[in-house]
Structure formats: C-alpha cells, structure tokens
C-alpha positions in Angstrom: -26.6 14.9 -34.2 -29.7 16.5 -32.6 -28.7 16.3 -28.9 -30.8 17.8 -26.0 -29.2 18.6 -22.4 -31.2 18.0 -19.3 -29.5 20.4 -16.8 -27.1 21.9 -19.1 -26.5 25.0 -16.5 -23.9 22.1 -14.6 -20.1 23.0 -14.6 -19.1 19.7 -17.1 -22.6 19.8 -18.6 -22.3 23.5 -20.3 -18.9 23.1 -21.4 -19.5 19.8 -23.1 -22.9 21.4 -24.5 -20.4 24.1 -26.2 -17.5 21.6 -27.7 -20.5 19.6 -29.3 -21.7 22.9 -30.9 -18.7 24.0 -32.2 -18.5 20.4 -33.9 -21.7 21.6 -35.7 -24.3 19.2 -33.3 -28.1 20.7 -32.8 -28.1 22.0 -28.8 -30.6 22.5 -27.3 -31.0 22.7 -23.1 -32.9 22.9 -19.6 -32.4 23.8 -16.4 -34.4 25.3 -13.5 -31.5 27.6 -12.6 -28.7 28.7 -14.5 -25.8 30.5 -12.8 -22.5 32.5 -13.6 -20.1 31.7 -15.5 -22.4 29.0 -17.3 -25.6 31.5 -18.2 -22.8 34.0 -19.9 -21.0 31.6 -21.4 -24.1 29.6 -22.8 -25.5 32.9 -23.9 -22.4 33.8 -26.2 -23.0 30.5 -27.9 -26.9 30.6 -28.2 -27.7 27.6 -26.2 -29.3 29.9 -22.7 -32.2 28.3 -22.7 -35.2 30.7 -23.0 -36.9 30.1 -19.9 -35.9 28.2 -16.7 -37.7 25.0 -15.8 -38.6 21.7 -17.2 -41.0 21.0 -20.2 -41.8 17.5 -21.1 -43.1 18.7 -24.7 -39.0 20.0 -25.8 -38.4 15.8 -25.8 -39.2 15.6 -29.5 -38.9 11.8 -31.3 -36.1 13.4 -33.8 -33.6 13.5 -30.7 -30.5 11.2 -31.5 -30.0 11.4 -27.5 -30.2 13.0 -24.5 -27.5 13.8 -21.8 -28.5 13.9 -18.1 -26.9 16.1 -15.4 -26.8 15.0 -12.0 -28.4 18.4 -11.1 -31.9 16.8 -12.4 -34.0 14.4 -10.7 -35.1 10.7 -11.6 -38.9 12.0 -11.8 -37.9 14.7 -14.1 -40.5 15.0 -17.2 -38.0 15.3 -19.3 -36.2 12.5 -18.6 -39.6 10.5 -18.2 -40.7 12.2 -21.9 -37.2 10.6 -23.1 -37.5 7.3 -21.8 -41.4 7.1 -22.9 -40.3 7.8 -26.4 -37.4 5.5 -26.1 -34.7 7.8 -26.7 -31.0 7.5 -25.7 -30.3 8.6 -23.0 -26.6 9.5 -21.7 -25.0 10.7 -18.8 -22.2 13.1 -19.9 -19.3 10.8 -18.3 -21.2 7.9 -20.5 -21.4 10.2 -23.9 -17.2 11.3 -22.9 -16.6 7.9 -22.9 -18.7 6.9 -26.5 -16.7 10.3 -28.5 -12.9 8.7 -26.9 -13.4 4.5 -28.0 -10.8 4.9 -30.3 -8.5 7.7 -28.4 -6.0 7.0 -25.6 -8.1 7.7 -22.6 -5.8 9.8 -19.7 -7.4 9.9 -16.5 -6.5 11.5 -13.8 -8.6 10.8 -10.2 -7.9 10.9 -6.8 -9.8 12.9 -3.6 -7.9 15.8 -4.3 -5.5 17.5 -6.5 -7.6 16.4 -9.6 -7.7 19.8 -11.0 -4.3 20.8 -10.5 -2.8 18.1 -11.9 -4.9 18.2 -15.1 -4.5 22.1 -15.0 -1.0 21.2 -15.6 -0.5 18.7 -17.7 -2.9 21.1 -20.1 -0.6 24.2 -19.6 2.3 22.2 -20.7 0.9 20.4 -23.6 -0.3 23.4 -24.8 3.1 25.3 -24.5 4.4 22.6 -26.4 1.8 22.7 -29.4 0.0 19.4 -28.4 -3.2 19.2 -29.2 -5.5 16.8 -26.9 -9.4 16.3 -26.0 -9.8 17.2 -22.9 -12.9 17.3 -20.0 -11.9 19.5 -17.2 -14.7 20.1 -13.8 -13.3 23.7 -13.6 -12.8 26.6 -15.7 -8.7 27.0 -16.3 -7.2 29.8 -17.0 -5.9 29.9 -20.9 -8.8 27.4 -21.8 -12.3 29.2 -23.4 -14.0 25.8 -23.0 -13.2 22.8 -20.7 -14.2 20.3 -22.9 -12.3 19.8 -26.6 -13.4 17.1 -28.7 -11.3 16.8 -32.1 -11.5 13.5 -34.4 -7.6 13.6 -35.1 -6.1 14.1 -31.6 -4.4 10.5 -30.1 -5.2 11.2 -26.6 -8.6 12.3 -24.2 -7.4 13.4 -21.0 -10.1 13.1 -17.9 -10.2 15.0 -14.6 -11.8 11.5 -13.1 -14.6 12.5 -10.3 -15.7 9.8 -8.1 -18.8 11.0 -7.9 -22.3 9.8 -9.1 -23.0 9.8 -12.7 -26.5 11.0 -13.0 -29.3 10.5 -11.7 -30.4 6.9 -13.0 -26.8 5.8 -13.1 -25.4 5.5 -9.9 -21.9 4.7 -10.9 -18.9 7.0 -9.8 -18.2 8.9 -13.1 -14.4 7.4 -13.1 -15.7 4.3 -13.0 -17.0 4.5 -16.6 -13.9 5.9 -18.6 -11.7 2.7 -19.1 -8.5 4.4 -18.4 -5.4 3.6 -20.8 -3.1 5.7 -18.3 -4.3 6.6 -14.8 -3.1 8.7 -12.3 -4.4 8.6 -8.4 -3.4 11.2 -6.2 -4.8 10.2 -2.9 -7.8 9.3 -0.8 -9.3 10.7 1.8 -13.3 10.3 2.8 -15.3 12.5 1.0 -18.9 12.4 -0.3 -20.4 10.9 2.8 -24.1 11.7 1.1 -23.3 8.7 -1.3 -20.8 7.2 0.8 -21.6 6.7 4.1 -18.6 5.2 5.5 -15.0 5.4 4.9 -14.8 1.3 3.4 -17.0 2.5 1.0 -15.5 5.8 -0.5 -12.2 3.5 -0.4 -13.7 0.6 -2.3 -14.8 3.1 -5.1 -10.7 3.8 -5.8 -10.2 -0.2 -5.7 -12.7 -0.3 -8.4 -10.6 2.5 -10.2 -7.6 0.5 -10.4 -9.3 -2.5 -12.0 -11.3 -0.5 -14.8 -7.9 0.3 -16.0 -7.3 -1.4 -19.3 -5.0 -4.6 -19.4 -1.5 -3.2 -19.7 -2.3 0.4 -18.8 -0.3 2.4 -16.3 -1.3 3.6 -13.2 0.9 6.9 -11.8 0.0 7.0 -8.3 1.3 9.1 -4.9 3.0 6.2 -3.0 3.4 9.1 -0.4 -0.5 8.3 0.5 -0.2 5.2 2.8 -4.2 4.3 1.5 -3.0 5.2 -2.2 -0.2 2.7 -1.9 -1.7 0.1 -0.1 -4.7 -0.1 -3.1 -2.5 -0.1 -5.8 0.5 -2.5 -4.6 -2.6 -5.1 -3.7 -4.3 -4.5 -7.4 -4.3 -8.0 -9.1 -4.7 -5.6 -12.7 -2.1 -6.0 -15.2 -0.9 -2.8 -15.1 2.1 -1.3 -15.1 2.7 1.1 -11.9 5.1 3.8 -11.4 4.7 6.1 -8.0 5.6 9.7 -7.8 6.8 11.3 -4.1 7.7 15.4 -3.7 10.5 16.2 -5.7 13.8 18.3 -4.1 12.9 21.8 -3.8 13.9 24.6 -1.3 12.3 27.9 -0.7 13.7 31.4 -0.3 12.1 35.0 0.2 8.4 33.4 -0.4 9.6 31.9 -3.7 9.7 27.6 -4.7 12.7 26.6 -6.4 12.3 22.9 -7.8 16.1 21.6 -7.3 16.8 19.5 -11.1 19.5 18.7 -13.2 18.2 21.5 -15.3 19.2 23.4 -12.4 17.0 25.5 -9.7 14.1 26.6 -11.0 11.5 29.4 -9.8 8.1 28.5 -9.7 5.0 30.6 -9.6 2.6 28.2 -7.2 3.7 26.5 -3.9 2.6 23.8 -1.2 4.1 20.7 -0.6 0.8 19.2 -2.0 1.2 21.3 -5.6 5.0 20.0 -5.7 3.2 16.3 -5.4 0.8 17.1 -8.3 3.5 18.4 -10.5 5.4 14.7 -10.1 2.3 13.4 -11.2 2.0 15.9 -13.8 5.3 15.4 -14.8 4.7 11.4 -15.4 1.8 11.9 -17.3 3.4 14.6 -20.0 5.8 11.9 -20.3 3.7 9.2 -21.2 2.0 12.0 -23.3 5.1 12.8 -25.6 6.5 15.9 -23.7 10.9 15.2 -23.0 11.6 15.7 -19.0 13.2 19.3 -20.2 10.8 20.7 -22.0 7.9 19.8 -19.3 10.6 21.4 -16.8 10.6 24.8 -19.4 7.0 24.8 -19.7 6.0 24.3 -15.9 7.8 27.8 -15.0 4.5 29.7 -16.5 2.2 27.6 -15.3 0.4 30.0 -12.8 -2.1 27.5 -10.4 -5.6 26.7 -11.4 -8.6 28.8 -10.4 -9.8 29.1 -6.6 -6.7 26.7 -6.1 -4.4 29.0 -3.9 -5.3 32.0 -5.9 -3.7 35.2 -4.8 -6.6 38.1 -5.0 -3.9 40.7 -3.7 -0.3 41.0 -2.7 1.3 43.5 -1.4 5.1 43.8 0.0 3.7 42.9 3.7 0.7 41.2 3.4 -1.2 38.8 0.5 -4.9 37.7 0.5 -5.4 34.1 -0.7 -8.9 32.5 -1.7 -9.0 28.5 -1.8 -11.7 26.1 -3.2 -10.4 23.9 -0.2 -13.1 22.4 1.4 -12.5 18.6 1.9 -10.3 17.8 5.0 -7.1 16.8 3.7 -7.4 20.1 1.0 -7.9 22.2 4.0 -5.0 21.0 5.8 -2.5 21.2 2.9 -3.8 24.8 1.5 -3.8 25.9 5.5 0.0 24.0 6.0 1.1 25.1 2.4 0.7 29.2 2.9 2.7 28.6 6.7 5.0 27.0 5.5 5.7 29.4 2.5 5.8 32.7 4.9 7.0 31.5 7.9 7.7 34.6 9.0 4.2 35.9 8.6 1.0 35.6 10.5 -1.8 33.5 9.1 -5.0 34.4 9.3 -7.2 31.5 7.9 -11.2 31.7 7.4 -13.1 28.1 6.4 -16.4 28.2 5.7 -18.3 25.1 6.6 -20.5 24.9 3.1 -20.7 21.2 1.5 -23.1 18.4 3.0 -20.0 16.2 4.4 -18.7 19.5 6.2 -22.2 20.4 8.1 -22.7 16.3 9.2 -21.6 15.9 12.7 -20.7 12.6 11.8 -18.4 13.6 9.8 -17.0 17.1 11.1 -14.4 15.1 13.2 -12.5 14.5 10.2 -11.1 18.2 10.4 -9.6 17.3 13.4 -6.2 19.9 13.7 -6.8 21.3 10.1 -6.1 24.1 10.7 -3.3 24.0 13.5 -0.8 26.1 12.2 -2.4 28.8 11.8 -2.4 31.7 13.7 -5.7 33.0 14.0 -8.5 30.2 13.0 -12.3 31.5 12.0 -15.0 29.1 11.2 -18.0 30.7 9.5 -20.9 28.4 9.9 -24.7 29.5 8.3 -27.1 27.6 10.3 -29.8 28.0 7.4 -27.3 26.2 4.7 -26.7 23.5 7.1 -31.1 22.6 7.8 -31.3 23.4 3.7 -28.9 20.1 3.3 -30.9 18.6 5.9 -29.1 18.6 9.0 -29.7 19.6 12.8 -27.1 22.9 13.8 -23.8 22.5 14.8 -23.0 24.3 18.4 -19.7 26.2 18.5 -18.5 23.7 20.9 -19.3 20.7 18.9 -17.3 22.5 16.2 -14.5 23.3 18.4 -14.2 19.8 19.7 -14.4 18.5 16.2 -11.6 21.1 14.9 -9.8 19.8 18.2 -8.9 23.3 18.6 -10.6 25.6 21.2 -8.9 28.8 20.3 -11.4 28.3 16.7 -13.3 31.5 16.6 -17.1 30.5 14.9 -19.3 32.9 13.4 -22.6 32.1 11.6 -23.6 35.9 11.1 -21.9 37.5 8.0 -21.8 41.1 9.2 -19.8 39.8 12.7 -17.1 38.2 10.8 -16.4 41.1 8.3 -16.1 43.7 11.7 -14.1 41.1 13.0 -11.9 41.0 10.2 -11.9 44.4 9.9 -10.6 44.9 13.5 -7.4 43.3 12.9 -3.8 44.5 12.0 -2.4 42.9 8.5 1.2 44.0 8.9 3.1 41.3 7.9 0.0 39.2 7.7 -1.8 36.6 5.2 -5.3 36.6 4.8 -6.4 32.6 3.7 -10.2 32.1 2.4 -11.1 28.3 1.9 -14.5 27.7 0.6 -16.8 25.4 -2.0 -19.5 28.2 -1.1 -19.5 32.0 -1.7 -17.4 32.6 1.4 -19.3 33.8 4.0 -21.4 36.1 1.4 -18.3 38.7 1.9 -17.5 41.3 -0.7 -13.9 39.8 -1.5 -12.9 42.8 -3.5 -14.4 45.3 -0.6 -11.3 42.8 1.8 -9.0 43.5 -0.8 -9.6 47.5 -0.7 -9.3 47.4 3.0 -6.4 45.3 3.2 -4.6 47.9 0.8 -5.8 50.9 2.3 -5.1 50.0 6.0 
C-alpha cells in the first residue's frame, strides 16, 4: 500500500511508520517538529521527512490511506487535502485494529503500569521464542521497533491508552481495539484536558470492559477498590480473573518473589512492579508460556525505560530517574524506592510538567505523594505552565496541594542544581520523576557529582 503519515514524528506514529516499511508499504511522512529518538530512528529507515511542516500538495489521489497523529490539528491541510480527495483516512489505533481482525487481540490498559506490564509480558515471550505483534507507547529495551506486524503470528498485544484517538476521532484509543483478553491495572484521574472530572475519566474504563469481546477475559487488580468495583458490576460476558501482589520479602536492597519454584531474585522492585508482574504473569498464561518458565524468564527482565531506571549506583548511594508523573505513579515510584532502602535517605525531585499537573484544579490530587520522603523538591517553570494555558501556581498553593509544607519549590533551573549540589549523598538516593526533561538538568553532569563527592 501507498500509505502517508500526518505527524509521523509521534512516539506510536514513527514506530508503526517503520513496521509498515519493513513489510514492503510506500512511507511517506510530515511533521512540523520531529524530535529524538524518532528523527534518528526515522532517518536510518529513509522516512525523515525532508523538511518540517505541512504541504497540502504531498496528498496525492494514488494514496491507499492516510494515518493521523493526535499531534496534528483538525484544520490541518493535509488532512483537509485527504478528505477533499476522498481518501482514507485512519487514526493509527483505527489502522492497529484493521492489520489484527483475524489475530487474538491482547490488551493491556489501565492509568498506570501499562508499559510495565506489556514490557514484561514482551521480555518473556521473547525468552521463550514466541513471536507476537505487538504496539508498545515506549521504546523497550531489547525491542528495535515498538510496533511488529507479521501475517502468521496468533496474537497482537496492545499497551491500551485511554487517550484521544486523533484529532477527528475523539474516541479513547482503547476503546477501538475489541479486546479478546484484557487486562486493567487501575484507575486513577488522569487527562483532565479531555476529562474534566473524575465520572468521566472513570466512565471511559466502564466502556473498556464492555468493548471486550463476548467470552473474553478480563485480568484486572482487584487490589484497586475503583478497578474492582467496575469490573464485578460489568454485565459483559466475560470471564474475570483478579490478580493482588504476590509473597515476596526483601533483603540487602534485593526483591525475592517467595514461589514454589522457590525464592527468586529480581532485578526491579516496588510493591506496584510486583502488581504488574501478577498481571504479567496471567497474561503469558493465557498466551502459552507454563507458570515455570514465565517464573525463569522474569529473573532477566530488567524494568522498562524511565520506569525506575537506575542512572548510577554506587555501594552508598543510587540515582533513580522515573517517567512518574500522574499522582498515583508518583506515590508508588516515591513509596517503592523507601521502602526498598529503608535505611537510606531519599531525596525525591518531581517536576510539575503535564497539563493535569500545572491545573490548580487538579494539583490537589498529589495530596501526601510524596510523604515518605525525606527531602521533597518541586521544580515548577512558570513559562511551561502559561504555554499550556494556565495562570502560575504560588509555592504555597503547591504546598497546600502536596499537603506538605516542608515541600521545597523551585521554578529557576540553576537554584535547584546548587541546591542539589549542596547536599551530602552518603547513604543517600537521589529519585527524579518527570514526563518533561527534568528541570533542564544535565543528568549525566548529577551522576559525575554524585560519584565524585
């Protein structure tokens, strides 16, 4: 097919561009700004496109479609040019769901942990030579491309976002997949741009349940009160099966899950992980991988990028960045790193980035986030927050919102690092949580100081 890609820079949008061009599909692409890893990576295959920006004349009649980010808007000449001339057009969960009619559709959805969970049912599928389609948000490590499409493989498995579609379709994107098996890890309010209130981020997971084909299974966290309530009230004929943390224990800073296999050391941690590997676990079942053999595999399986990812450690001290950003994610990465080194001080640093986070309406929901740890540093830009259009936050206001007056806030870049660089790291962890680019700091110029001093 000759397929063209209206903001084919986007996370999903570039990967799936790639898997359609190693099938042998015609690419071509726009975007008004293209950013690393996509430019690279869409380099190395020859779909960069070879200027930035938007030209109606690309939209050529011989198009068999065209796939719409949600980066573009709904006056876009492209898009106009497209529908003019009467071509298809697609957003990429709607083209995900035309290439996997025929496949066993896996999707996995829930406020958060959707990464995770998929980053793990992928590692040990793969370390036990089974081949799937796949459509991951984030890059994982292991993986060259997060989106594989292969006519013979049985099953498609789905990180399911509940976000918007596209710009013209205004459907959740896990709305649109049909799940065969679904897994739902937990809700919490998110998205209040498109959501406004917490009913109706709530009622999107209700819909969820029901798009489930008749006779699917649902795998859900019945340890999420708002998780169980949905699913024990869904009327679908589905079959439901709940997952809760597992037995485990900890000793000298390492997770051992407690099986019949015996105790077994894992390389991530946090109560929250051990509740995505249930799911996980659930899911590689109803995939074909035996109880022992997911146990075996999950011992390599490392964390997924920005989740909890160690950037140094060092016999007395680690440094930790986290793509945390929601307020249950902050609470469990925060909680999870305590918990692990209780006999260590925590230093944790959230940067206030996403348009939920910078809402006063909203900021409440952060309420005691961060409570356990030790020293607690907000970093706040007043110029992203009236970019996403809203008024600034005072200190106070975010202080009272945190429910926490011992919060230290900074909005300057240069003021946090010399704060940062004032403190003592002996027996310390250093925690970074951020959707943004965390506070514009040099991570690896924190890592050299934290080794050198």
């Amino acid at each position: 097919m000759n397929i063209h890609f209206i903001a084919i820079g986007g996370s999903a949008m570039h990967n799936l561009a790639i898997a359609l061009h190693l099938k042998g599909h015609r690419i071509s692409g726009s975007d008004d700004s293209i950013f690393e890893p996509s430019k690279s990576r869409l380099e190395k295959y020859g779909l960069l496109p070879e200027k930035t920006g938007w030209d109606a004349e690309i939209i050529k009649k011989d198009l068999d479609c065209v796939i719409l980010g949600m980066h573009a808007k709904n006056d876009n000449p492209e898009l106009l040019e497209a529908i003019n001339k009467s071509i298809k057009i697609y957003s990429y969960p709607e083209f995900i769901f035309e290439m996997s009619k025929n496949k066993t559709r896996v999707v996995i959805g829930g406020s958060h942990g959707k990464t995770s969970i998929t980053a793990m049912v992928l590692h040990v599928l793969k370390e036990n030579d089974i081949s799937v389609d796949y459509m991951v948000g984030a890059q994982l490590k292991g993986f060259d491309t997060m989106v594989n499409i292969n006519d013979d493989n049985e099953f498609m498995l789905l990180e399911g976002d509940e976000y918007l579609s596209s710009p013209i379709d205004r459907r959740p994107k896990f709305h649109i997949y049909k799940p065969n098996i679904a897994l739902l890890s937990g809700i919490s309010w998110d998205h209040i741009n498109v959501f406004p209130t917490k009913e109706d981020y709530k009622k999107q997971f209700e819909i969820f349940l029901e798009t489930i084909t008749s006779g699917g299974v649902i795998v859900y966290n019945s340890s999420d009160s708002e998780v169980d309530e949905l699913v024990n009230n869904c009327s679908n004929s589905i079959r439901k099966l709940d997952y809760k943390i597992p037995n485990y224990f900890i000793d000298n800073g390492i997770s051992y899950l407690s099986t019949d296999e015996g105790d077994l050391p894992l390389k991530f941690f946090g109560e929250h992980n051990l509740l995505n590997l249930s799911g996980a676990k659930i899911i590689c079942q109803l995939m074909g991988v035996q109880e022992e053999e997911f146990y075996q595999s999950i011992l390599t399986f490392e964390g997924a990028d920005k989740r909890l990812e160690p950037l140094l450690f060092l016999k007395d001290r680690a440094f930790y960045k986290d793509f945390a950003h929601s307020p249950s994610k902050v609470r469990a990465t925060n909680d999870a790193l305590k918990n692990q080194f209780k006999e260590r001080k925590l230093i944790s640093l959230f940067e206030l980035h996403t348009f939920s986070s910078l809402n006063e309406n909203f900021i409440s929901e952060y309420k005691d986030s961060l409570i356990n740890a030790d020293i607690k540093i907000i970093y706040y830009d007043p110029n992203i927050a009236k970019k996403k259009g809203h008024e600034s936050l005072s200190d106070n206001k975010i202080k009272e919102a945190f429910n926490d007056n011992q919060l230290i806030v900074f909005s300057k870049s240069e003021d946090l690092k010399m704060y940062l660089f004032e403190q003592s790291y002996f027996q310390t962890n250093l925690l970074f949580m951020s959707s943004g680019n965390y506070a514009s700091l040099d991570l690896d110029e924190i890592k050299f100081f934290l080794t050198n001093n």
